[in-house]
Structure formats: structure tokens, C-alpha cells
The first five atom37 places (N, CA, C, CB, O) and aatype in JSON, in Angstrom:
{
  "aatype": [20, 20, 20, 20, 20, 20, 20, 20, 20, 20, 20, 20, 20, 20, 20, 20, 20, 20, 20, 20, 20, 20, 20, 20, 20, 20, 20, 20, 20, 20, 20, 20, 20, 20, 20, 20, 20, 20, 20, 20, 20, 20, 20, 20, 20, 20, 20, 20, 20, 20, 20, 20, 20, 20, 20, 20, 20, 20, 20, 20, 20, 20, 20, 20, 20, 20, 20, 20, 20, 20, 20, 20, 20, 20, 20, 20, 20, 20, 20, 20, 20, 20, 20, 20, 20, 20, 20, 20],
  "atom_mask": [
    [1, 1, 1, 1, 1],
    [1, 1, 1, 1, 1],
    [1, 1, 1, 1, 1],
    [1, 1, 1, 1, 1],
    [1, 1, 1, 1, 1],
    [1, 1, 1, 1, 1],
    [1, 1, 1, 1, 1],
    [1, 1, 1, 1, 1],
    [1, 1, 1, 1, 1],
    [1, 1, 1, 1, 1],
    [1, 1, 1, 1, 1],
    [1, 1, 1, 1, 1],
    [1, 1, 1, 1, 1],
    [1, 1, 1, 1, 1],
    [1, 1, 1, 1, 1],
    [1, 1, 1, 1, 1],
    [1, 1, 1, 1, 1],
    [1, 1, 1, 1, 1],
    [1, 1, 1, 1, 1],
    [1, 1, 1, 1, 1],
    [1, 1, 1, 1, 1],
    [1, 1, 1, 1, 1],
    [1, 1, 1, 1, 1],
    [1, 1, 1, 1, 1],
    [1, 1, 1, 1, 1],
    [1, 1, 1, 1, 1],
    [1, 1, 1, 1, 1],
    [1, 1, 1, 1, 1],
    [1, 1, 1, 1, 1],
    [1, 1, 1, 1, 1],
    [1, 1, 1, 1, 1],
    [1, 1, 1, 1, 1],
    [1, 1, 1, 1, 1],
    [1, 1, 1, 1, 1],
    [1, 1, 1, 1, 1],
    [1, 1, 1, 1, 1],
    [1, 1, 1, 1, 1],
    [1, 1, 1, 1, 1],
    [1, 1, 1, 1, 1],
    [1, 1, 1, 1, 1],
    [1, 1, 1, 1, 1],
    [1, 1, 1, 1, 1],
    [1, 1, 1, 1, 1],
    [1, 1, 1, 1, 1],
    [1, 1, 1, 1, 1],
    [1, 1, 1, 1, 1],
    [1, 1, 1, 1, 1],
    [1, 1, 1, 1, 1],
    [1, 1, 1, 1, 1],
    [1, 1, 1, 1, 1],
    [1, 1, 1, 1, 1],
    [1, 1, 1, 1, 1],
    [1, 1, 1, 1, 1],
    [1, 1, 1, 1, 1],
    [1, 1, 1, 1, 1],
    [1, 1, 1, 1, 1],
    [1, 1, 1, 1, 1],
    [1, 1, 1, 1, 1],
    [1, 1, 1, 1, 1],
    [1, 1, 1, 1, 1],
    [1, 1, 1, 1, 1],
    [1, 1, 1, 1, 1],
    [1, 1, 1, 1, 1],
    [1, 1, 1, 1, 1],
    [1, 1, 1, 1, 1],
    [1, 1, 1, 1, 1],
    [1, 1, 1, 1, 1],
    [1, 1, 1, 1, 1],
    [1, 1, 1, 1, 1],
    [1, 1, 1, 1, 1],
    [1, 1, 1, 1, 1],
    [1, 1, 1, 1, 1],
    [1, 1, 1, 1, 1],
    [1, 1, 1, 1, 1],
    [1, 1, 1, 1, 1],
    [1, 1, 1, 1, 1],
    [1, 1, 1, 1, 1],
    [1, 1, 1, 1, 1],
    [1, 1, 1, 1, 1],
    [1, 1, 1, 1, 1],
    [1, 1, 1, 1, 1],
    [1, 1, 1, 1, 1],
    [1, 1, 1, 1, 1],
    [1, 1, 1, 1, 1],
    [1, 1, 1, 1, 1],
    [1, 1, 1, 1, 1],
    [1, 1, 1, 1, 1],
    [1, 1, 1, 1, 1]
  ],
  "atom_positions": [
    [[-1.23, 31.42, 1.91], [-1.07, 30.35, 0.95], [-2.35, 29.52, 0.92], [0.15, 29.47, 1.29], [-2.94, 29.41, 1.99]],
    [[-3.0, 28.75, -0.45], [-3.91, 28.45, -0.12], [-3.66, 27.2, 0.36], [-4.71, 28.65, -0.91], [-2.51, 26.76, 0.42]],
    [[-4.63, 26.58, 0.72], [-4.72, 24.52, 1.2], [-4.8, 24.2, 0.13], [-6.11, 23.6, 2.13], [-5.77, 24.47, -0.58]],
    [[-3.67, 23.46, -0.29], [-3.52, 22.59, -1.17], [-3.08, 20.74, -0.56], [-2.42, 23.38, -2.06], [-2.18, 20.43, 0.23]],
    [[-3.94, 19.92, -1.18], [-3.66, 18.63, -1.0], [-2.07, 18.06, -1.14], [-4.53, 18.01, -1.91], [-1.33, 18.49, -2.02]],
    [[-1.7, 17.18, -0.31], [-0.56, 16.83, -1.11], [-0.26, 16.02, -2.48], [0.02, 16.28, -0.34], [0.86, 15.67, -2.85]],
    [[-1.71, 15.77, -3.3], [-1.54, 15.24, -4.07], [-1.12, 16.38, -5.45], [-2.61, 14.36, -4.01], [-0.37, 16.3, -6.42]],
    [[-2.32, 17.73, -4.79], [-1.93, 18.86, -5.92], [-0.48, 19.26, -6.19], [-2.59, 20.18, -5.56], [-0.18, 19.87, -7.22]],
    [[0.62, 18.84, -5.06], [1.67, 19.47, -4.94], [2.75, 18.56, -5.21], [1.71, 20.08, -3.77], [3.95, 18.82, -5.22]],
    [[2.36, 17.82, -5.36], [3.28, 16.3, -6.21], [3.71, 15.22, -5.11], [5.07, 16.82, -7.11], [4.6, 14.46, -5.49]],
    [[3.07, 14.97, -3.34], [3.16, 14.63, -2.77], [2.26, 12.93, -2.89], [3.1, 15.65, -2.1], [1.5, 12.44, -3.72]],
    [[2.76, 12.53, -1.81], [2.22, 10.88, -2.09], [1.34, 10.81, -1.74], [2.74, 9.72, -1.62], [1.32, 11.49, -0.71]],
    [[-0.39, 10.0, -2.05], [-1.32, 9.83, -1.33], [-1.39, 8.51, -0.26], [-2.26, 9.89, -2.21], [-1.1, 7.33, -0.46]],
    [[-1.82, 9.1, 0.79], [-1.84, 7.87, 1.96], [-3.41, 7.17, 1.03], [-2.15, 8.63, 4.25], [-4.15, 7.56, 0.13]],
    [[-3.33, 6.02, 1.86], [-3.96, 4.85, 1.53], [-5.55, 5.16, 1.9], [-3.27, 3.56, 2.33], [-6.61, 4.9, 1.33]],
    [[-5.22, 5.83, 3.15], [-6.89, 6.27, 3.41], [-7.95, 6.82, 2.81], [-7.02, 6.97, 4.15], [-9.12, 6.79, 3.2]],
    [[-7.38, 7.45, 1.57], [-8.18, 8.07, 0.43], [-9.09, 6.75, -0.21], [-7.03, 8.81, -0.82], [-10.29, 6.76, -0.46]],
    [[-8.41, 5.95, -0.33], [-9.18, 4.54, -0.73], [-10.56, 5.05, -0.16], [-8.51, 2.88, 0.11], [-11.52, 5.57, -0.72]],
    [[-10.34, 4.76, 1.05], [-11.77, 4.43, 1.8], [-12.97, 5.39, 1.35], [-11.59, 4.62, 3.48], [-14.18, 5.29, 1.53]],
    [[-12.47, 6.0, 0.95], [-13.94, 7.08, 0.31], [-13.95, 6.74, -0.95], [-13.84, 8.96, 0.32], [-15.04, 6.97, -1.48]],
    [[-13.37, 6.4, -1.45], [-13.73, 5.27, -2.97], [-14.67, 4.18, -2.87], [-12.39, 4.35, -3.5], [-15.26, 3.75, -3.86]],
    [[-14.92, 3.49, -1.1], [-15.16, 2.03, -1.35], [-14.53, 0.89, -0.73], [-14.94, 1.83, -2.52], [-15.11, -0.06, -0.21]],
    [[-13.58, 1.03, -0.81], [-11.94, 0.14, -0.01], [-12.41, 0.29, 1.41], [-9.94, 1.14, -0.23], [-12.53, 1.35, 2.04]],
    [[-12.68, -1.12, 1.89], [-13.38, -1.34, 3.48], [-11.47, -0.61, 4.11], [-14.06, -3.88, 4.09], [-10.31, -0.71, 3.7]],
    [[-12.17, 0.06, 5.26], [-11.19, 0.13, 6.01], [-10.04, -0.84, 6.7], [-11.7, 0.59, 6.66], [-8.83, -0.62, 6.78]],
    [[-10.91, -2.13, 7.26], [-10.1, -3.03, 7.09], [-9.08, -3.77, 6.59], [-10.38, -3.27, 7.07], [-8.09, -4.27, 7.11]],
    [[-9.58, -3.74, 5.31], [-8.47, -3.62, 3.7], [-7.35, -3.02, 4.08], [-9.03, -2.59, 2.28], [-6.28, -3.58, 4.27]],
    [[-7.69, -1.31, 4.24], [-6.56, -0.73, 3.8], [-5.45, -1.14, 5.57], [-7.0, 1.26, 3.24], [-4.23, -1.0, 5.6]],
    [[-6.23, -1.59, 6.69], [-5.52, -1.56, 7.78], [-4.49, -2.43, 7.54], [-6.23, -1.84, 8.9], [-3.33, -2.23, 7.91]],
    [[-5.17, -4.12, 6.5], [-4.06, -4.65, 6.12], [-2.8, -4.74, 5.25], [-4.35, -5.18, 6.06], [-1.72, -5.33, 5.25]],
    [[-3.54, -3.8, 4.47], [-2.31, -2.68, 3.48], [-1.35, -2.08, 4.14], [-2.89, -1.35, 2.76], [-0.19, -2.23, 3.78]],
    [[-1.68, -1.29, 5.22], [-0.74, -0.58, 6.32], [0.47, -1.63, 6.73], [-1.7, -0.16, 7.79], [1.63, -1.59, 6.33]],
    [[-0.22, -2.77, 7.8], [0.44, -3.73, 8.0], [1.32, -4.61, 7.6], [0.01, -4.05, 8.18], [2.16, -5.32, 8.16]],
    [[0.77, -4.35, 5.93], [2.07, -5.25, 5.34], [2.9, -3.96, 4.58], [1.51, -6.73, 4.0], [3.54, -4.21, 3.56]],
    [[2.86, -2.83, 5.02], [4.09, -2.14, 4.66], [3.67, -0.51, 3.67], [5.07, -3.44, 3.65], [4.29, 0.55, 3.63]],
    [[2.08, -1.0, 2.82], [1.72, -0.54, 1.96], [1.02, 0.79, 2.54], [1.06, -1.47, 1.25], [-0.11, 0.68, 3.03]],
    [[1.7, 2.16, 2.51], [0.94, 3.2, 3.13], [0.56, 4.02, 2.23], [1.55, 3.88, 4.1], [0.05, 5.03, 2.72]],
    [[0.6, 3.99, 1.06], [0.62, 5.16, -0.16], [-0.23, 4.33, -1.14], [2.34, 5.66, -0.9], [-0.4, 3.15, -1.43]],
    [[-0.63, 5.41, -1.46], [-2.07, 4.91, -3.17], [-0.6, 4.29, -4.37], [-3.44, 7.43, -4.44], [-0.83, 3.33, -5.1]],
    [[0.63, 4.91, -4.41], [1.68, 5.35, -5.08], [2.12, 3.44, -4.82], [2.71, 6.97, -4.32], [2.16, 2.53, -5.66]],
    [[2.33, 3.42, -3.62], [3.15, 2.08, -3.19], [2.43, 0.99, -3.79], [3.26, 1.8, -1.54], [3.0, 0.1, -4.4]],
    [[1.02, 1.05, -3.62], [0.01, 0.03, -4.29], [0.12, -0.5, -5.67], [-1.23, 0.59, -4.32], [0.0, -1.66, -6.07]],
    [[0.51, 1.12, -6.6], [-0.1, 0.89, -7.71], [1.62, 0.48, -8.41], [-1.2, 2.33, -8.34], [1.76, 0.12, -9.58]],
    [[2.55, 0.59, -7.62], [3.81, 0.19, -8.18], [4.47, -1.41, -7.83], [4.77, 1.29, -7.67], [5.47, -1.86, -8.39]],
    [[3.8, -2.01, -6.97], [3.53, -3.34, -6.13], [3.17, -4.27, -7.49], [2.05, -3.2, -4.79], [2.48, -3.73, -8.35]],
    [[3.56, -5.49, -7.68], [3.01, -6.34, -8.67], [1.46, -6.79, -7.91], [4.18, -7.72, -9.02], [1.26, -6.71, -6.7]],
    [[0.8, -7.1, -8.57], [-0.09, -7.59, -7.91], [0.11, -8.99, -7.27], [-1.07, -7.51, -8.65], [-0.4, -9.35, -6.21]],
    [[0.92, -9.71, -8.06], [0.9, -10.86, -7.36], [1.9, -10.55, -6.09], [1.32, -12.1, -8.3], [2.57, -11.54, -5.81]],
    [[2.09, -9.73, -5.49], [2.57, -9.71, -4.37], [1.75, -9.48, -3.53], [3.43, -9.04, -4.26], [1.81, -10.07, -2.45]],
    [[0.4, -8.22, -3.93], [-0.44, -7.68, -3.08], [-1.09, -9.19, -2.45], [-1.52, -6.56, -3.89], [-1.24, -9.47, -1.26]],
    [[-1.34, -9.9, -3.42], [-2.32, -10.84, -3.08], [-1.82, -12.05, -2.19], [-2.89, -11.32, -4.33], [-2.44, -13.03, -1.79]],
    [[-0.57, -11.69, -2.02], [0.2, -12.48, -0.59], [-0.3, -11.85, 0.84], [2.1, -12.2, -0.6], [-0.27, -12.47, 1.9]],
    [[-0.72, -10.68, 0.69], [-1.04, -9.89, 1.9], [-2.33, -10.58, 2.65], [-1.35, -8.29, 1.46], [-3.48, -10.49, 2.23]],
    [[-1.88, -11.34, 3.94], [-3.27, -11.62, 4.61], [-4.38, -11.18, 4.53], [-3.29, -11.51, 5.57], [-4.56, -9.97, 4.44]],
    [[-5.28, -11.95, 4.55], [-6.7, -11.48, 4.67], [-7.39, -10.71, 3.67], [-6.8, -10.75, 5.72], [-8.45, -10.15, 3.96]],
    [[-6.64, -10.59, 1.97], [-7.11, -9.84, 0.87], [-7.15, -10.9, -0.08], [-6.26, -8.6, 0.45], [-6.27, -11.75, -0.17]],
    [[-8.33, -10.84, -0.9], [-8.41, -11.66, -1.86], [-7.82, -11.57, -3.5], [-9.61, -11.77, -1.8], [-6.87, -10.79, -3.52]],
    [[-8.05, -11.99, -4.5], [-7.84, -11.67, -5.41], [-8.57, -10.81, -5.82], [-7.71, -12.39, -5.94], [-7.94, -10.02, -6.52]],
    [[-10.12, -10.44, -5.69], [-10.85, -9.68, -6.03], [-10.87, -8.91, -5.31], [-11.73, -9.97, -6.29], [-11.34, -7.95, -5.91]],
    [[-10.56, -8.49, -3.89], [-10.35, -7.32, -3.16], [-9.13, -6.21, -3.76], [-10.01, -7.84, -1.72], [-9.16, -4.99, -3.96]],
    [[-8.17, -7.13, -3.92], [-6.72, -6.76, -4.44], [-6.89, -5.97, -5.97], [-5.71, -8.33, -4.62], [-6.39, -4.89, -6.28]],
    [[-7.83, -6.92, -6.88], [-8.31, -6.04, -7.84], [-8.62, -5.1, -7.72], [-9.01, -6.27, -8.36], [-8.03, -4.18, -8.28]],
    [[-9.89, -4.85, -6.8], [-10.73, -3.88, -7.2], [-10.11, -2.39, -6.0], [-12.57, -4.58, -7.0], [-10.56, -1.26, -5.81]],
    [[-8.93, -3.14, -5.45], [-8.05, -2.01, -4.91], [-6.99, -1.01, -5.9], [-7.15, -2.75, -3.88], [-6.61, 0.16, -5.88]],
    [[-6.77, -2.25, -6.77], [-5.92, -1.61, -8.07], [-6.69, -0.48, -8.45], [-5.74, -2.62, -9.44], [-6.41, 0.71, -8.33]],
    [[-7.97, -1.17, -9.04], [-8.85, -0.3, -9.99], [-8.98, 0.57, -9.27], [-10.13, -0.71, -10.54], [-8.56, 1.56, -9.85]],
    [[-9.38, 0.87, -8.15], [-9.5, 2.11, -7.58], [-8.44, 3.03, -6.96], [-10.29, 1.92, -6.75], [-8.61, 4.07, -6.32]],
    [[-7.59, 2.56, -7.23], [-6.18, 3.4, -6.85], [-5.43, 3.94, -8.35], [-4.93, 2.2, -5.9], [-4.5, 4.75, -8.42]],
    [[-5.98, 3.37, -9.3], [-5.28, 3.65, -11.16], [-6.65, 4.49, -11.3], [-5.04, 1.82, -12.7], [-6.59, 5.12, -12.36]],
    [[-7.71, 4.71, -10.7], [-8.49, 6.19, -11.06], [-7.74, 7.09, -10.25], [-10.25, 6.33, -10.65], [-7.24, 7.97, -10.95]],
    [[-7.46, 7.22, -8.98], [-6.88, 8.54, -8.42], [-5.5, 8.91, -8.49], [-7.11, 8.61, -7.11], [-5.03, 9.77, -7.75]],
    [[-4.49, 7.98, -9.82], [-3.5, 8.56, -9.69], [-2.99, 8.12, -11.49], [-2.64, 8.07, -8.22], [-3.1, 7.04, -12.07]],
    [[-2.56, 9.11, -11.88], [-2.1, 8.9, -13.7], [-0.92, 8.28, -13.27], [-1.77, 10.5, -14.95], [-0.08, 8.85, -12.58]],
    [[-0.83, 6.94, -13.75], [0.57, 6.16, -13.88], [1.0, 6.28, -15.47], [0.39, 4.38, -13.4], [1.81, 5.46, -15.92]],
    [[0.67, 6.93, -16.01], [1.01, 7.28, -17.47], [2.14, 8.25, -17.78], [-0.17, 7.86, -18.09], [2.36, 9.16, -16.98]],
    [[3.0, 8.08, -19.08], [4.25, 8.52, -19.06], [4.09, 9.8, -19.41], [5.15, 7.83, -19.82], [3.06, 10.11, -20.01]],
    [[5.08, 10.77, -19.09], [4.41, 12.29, -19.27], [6.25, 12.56, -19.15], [2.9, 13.15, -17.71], [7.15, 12.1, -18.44]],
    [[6.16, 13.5, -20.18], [7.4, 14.49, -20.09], [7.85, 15.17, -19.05], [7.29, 15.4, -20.83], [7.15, 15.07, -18.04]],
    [[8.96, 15.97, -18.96], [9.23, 16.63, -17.65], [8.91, 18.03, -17.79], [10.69, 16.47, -17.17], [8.68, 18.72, -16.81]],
    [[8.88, 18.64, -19.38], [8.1, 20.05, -19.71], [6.98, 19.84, -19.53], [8.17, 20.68, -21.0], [6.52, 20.98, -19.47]],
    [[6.3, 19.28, -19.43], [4.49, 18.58, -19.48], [4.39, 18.87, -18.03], [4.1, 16.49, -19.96], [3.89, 19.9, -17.57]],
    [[4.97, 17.77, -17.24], [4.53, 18.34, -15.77], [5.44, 19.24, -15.04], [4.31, 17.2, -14.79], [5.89, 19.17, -13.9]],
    [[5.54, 19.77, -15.62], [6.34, 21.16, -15.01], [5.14, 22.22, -15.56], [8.27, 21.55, -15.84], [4.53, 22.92, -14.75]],
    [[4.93, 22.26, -16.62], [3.38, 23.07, -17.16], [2.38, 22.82, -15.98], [2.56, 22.29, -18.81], [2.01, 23.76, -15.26]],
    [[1.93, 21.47, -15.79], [0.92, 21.25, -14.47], [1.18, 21.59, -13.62], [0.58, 20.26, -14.01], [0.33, 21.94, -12.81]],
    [[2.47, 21.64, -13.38], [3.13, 22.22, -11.78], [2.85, 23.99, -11.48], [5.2, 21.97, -11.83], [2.55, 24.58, -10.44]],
    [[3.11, 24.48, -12.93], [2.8, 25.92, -12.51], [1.43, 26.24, -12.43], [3.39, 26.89, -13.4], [0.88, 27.1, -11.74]],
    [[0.89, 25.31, -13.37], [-0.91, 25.8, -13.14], [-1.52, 25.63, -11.45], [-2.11, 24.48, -14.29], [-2.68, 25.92, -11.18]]
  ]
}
């Protein structure tokens, strides 16, 4: 079977992917801490909640969004649509 990511396979991305975007590690340690372990959990979080999370700013919290809404389509998609992606 080949290595496939868990993101290719419809699995959740951990938070650590951030960090090769940019996202200080620190950041994401306090993401962990307050509960947030998934790119998925982030981007479904209001923001004004993120920005309750110790030690993150408003502009950290932003530019965590922005970089977590490039590595994952929160856009509405049919269930024949990704079932097509699923077999490719």
C-alpha cells in the first residue's frame, strides 16, 4: 500500500503542520493546551474564542487562521464530488 498522509485519506490534520507554514511552535503548544489539536478544530473554532487562548494575540490568531484556510478547503462540496476525489 502506498504512504498516504492522513490528510489524503480524509483524516484530520494535527496542528503541527502549522509549523512548517510559519506558526512558531510555541503557538501551536498553546493551541494544544487549550484543547486545539487539529488544523480542522482551528478552522471550525470562532475566532473570538481562539483569541481567549493565553499567550496568542489577535494577529497571531489571524495569521493562524490564514494559514490553516490554505491547507484545508472549508468549502461546500457535494457527496458525489468527494467521493470522485476519494477514488482518485
Amino acid at each position: 500500500m502506498e504512504d498516504q498522509s492522513e490528510a489524503e485519506i480524509g483524516g484530520p490534520m494535527q496542528i503541527e503542520v502549522l509549523e512548517e507554514h510559519g506558526i512558531q511552535s510555541n503557538d501551536l503548544k498553546k493551541l494544544k493546551e487549550a484543547g486545539y489539536g487539529t488544523v480542522e478544530a482551528i478552522l471550525f473554532t470562532p475566532r473570538k474564542h481562539l483569541v481567549l487562548v493565553k499567550g496568542l494575540s489577535e494577529n497571531k490568531v489571524d495569521k493562524i487562521i490564514a494559514v490553516a484556510q490554505t491547507l484545508i478547503n472549508m468549502s461546500f462540496q457535494t457527496a458525489s464530488s468527494y467521493f470522485e476525489k476519494r477514488k482518485e
